[in-house]
DOVEX-765350 format. One line per field, with one value per residue: residue number from 1; y, z, x of N, C-alpha, C in turn. Coordinates in steps of 0.1 Angstrom, whole numbers. Each point is the difference from the previous one (the first is absolute). Example, Ala and Ser with C-alpha at 12.3 -4.5 7.8 and 13.67 -1.06 7.14 Angstrom:
% residues 2
pos c(1;2)
ny c(-57;11)
nz c(78;-7)
nx c(132;-4)
cay c(12;11)
caz c(0;0)
cax c(-9;9)
cy c(12;11)
cz c(0;8)
cx c(9;-8)
% end
This chain:
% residues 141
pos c(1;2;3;4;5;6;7;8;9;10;11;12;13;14;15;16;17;18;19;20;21;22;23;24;25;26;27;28;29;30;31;32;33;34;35;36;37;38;39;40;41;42;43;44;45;46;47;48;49;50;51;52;53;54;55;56;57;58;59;60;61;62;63;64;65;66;67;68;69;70;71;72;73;74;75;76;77;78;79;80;81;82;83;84;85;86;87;88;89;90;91;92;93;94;95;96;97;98;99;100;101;102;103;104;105;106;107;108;109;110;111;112;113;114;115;116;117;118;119;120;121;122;123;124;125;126;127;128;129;130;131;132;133;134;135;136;137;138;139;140;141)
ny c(-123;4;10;7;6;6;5;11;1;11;-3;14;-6;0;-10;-1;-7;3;-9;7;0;-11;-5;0;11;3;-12;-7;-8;14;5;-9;-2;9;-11;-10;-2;1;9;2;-3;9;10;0;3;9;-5;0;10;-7;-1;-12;-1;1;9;3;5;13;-3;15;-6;-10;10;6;-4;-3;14;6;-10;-3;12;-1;-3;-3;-11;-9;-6;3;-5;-10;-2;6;-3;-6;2;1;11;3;-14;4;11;-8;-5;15;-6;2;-12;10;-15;-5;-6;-9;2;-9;-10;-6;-15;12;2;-13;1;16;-2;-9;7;10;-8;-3;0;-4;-11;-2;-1;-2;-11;-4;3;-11;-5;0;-2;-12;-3;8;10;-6;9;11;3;12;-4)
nz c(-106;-9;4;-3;-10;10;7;-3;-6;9;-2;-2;13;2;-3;-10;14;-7;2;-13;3;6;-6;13;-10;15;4;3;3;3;6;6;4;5;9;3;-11;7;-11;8;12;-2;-10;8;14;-8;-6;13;-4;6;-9;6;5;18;2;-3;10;2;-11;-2;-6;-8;-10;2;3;-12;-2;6;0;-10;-6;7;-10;-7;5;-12;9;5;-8;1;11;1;-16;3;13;-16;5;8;5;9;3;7;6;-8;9;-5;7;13;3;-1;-16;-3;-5;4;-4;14;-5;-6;10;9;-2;6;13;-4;-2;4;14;-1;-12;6;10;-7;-10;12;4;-14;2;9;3;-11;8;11;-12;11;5;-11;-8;8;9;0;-4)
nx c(-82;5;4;-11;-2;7;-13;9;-13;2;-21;0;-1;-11;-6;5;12;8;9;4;-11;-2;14;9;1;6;-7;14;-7;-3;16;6;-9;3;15;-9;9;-15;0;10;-5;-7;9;9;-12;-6;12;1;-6;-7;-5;2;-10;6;-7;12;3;-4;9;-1;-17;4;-1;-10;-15;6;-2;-10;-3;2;-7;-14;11;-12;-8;-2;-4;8;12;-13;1;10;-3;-8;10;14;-2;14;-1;-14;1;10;-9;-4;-4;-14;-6;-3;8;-9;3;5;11;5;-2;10;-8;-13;4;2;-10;1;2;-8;-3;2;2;8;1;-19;5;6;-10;-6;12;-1;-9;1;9;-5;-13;6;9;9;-14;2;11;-7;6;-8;-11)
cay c(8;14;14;10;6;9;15;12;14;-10;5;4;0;8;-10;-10;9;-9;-3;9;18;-1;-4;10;-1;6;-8;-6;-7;6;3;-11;-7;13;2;-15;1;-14;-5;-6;-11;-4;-9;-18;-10;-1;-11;-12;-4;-2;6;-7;-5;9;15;-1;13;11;2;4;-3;-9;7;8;-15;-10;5;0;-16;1;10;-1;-17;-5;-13;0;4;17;18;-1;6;13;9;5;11;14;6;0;-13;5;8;-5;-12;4;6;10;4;-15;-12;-2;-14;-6;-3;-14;-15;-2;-10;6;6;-13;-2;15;-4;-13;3;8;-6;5;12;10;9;4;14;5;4;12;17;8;-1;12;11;7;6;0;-4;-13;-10;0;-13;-2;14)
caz c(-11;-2;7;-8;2;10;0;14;0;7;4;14;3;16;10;5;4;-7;9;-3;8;12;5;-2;-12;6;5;-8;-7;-11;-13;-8;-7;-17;-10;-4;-14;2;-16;-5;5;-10;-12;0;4;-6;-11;11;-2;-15;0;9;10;4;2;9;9;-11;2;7;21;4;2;13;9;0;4;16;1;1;10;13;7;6;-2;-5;12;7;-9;-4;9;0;-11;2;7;3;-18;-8;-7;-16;-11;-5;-8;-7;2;-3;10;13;-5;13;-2;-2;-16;-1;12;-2;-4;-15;2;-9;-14;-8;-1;-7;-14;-3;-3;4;-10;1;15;-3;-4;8;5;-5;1;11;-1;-8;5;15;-1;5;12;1;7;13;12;7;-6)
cax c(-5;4;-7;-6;9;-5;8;2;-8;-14;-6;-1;-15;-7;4;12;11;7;10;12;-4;-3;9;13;11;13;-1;4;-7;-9;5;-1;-14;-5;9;3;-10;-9;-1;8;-7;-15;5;6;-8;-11;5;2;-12;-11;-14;-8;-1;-5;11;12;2;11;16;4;2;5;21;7;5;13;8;-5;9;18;10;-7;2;-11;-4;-9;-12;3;-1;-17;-3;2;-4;-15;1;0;-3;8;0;-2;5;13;-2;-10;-15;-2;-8;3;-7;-5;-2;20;7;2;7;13;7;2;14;7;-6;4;21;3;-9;12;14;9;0;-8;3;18;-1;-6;8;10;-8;2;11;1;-5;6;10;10;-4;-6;11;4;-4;-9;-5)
cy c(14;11;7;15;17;18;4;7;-3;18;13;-4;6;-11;-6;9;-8;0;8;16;-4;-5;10;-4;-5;-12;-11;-11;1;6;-12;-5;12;-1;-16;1;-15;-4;-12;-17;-5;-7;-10;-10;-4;-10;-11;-9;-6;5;-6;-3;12;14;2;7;8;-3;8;-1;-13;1;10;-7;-6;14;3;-10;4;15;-3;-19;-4;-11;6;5;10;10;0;4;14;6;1;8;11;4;3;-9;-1;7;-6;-9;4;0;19;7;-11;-11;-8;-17;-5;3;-13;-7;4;-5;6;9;-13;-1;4;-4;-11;8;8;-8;7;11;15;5;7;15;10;7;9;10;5;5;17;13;7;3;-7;-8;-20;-9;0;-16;0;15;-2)
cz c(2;8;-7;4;8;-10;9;1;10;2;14;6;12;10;1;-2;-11;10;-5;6;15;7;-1;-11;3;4;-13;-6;-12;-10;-7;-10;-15;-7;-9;-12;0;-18;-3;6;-9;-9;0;3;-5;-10;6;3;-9;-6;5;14;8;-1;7;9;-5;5;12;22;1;0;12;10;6;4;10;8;6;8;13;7;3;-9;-13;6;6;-14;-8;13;4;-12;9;9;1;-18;-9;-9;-13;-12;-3;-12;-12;6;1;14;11;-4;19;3;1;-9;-9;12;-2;-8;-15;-1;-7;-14;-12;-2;-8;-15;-5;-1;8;-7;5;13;-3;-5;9;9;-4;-6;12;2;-11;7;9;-11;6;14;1;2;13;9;7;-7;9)
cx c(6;-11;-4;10;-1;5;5;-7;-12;-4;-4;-17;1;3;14;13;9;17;8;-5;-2;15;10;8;14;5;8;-6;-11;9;7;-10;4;12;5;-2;-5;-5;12;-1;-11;4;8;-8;-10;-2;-5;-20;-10;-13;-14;3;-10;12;6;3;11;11;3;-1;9;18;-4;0;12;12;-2;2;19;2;-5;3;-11;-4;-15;-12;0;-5;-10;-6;2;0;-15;0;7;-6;13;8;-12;1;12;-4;-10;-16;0;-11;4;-10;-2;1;15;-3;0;-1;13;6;5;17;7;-5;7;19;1;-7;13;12;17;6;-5;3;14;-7;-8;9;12;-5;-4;12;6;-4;8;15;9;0;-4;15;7;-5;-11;-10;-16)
% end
């Protein structure tokens, strides 16, 4: 089932620390996360849905995922394991506050590459690929 659809706007409260004031800016992972145009994922994937069923997990944790995955060479299970322990995988992946629960099961990563397709990983990879420039035809970046 398709995702309801998110803001960027979030609320100041007394209680809760939101991850974009509590995490180093400087820190490349957090400036990646601010430079992926992640609308452009929404709207090709979002087609890929239906209006039934149950709710789907946001696009975007499941593409960062899959990019967290490929740059950190990690196994489905790992890079669900280590989004819940660092906060900067979250914010990579859009949470707005530390999440204490997984993300998904692993297996929803297979789920997500067969829903998109080879088309959808080609285009993940080739905006990544857009981002690093120059630096991505090198031999070792």
């Amino acid at each position: 089932m398709k995702q309801k659809p998110t803001s960027n706007y979030h609320q100041p409260s007394f209680t809760t620390q939101y991850l974009e004031d509590l995490l180093n800016p400087r820190v490349p992972l957090y400036q990646l996360a601010n430079r992926i145009p992640w609308e452009l994922f929404e709207e090709d994937f979002i087609k890929l849905y239906s209006d039934k069923g149950r709710t789907a997990k946001p696009i975007r944790l499941m593409v960062g995922l899959l990019i967290l995955k490929q740059v950190e060479d990690l196994s489905d299970e790992v890079v669900v394991e280590r989004w819940v322990q660092n906060p900067y995988y979250q914010y990579f992946c859009g949470e707005k506050e530390f999440q204490w629960n997984f993300p998904c099961d692993p297996s929803d990563l297979v789920y997500f590459r067969k829903r998109i397709g080879a088309k959808g990983c080609e285009k993940i990879l080739k905006i990544s690929i857009q981002l690093h420039g120059r630096k991505a035809l090198e031999k070792e970046i």
